[in-house]
N, C-alpha and C positions, 0 to 999 in steps of 0.2 A: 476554377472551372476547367473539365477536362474536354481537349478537342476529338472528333470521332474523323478519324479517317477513313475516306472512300476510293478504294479501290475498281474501276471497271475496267474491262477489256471485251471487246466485241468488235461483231462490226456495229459501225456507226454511233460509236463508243463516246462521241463528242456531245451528240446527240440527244443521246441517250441521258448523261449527264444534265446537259443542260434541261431537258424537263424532268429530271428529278429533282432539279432544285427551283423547278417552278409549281410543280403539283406535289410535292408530299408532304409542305407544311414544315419544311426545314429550310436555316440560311447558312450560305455558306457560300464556297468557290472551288470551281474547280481549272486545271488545266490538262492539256495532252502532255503526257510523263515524258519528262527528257530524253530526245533517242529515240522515241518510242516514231516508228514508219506506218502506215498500213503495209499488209502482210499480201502476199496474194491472194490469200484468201480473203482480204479484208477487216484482219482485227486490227484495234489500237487500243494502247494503255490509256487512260486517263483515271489522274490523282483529283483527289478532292479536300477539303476540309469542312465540315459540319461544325458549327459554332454555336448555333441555336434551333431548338425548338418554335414553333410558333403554333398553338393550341396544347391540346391533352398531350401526350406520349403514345398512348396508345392508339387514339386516333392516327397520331402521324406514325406508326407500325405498321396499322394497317392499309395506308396509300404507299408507304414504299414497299412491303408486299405484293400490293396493286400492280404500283410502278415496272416490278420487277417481272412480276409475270405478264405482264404485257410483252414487254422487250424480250422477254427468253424465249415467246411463240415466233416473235417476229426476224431471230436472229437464231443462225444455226449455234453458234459459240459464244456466249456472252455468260462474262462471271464477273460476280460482284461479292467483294470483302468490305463492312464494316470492322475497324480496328477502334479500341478505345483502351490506351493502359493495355492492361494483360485480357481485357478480353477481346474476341476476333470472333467474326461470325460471318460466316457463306451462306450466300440467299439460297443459293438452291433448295436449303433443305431448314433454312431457319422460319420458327414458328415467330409467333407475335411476340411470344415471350423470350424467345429470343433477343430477336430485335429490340423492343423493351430494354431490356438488361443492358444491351453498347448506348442506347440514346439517354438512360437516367445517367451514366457517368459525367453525362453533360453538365447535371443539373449538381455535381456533388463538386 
């Protein structure tokens, strides 16, 4: 089984984390990335690791989709990287199918 790693930075970055891994139907953990300060402006790193799915796949694409646009309205600077193996994906601009494709690596 392969792990998906989550990459945030924003503000409120901690936050932010912690209900994505209460609303989008994934388990996992995350922390604030070593070193990583708020900035003045207010971003922080925080790392994650995703381990499991819990329901469909695509169901849970389309809550961290959800997940994601909510926080990008709410937050001037907020980016978020799934990593799994060789593939990487930016919410900015990632579709379902996207996202899809980093969270089956889980399952293989």
């Amino acid at each position: 089984m392969a792990e998906v790693k989550l990459s945030l930075e924003g503000d409120k970055a901690d936050i932010a984390a912690k209900k994505f891994f209460e609303t989008t139907g994934l388990q996992g953990s995350w922390e604030i990335a070593l070193g990583s300060l708020p900035t003045k402006e207010g971003t922080l790193a925080v790392i994650g690791t995703i381990v499991g799915v819990v329901g469909g796949t695509v169901a849970v694409a389309e809550q961290i989709r959800k997940w994601y646009q909510e926080h990008k309205r709410s937050n001037k600077k907020f980016d978020v990287v799934l990593v799994a193996d060789d593939v990487r994906v930016v919410l900015e601009n990632a579709t379902i199918e996207d996202i899809c494709a980093v969270l089956e690596e889980l399952e293989s």
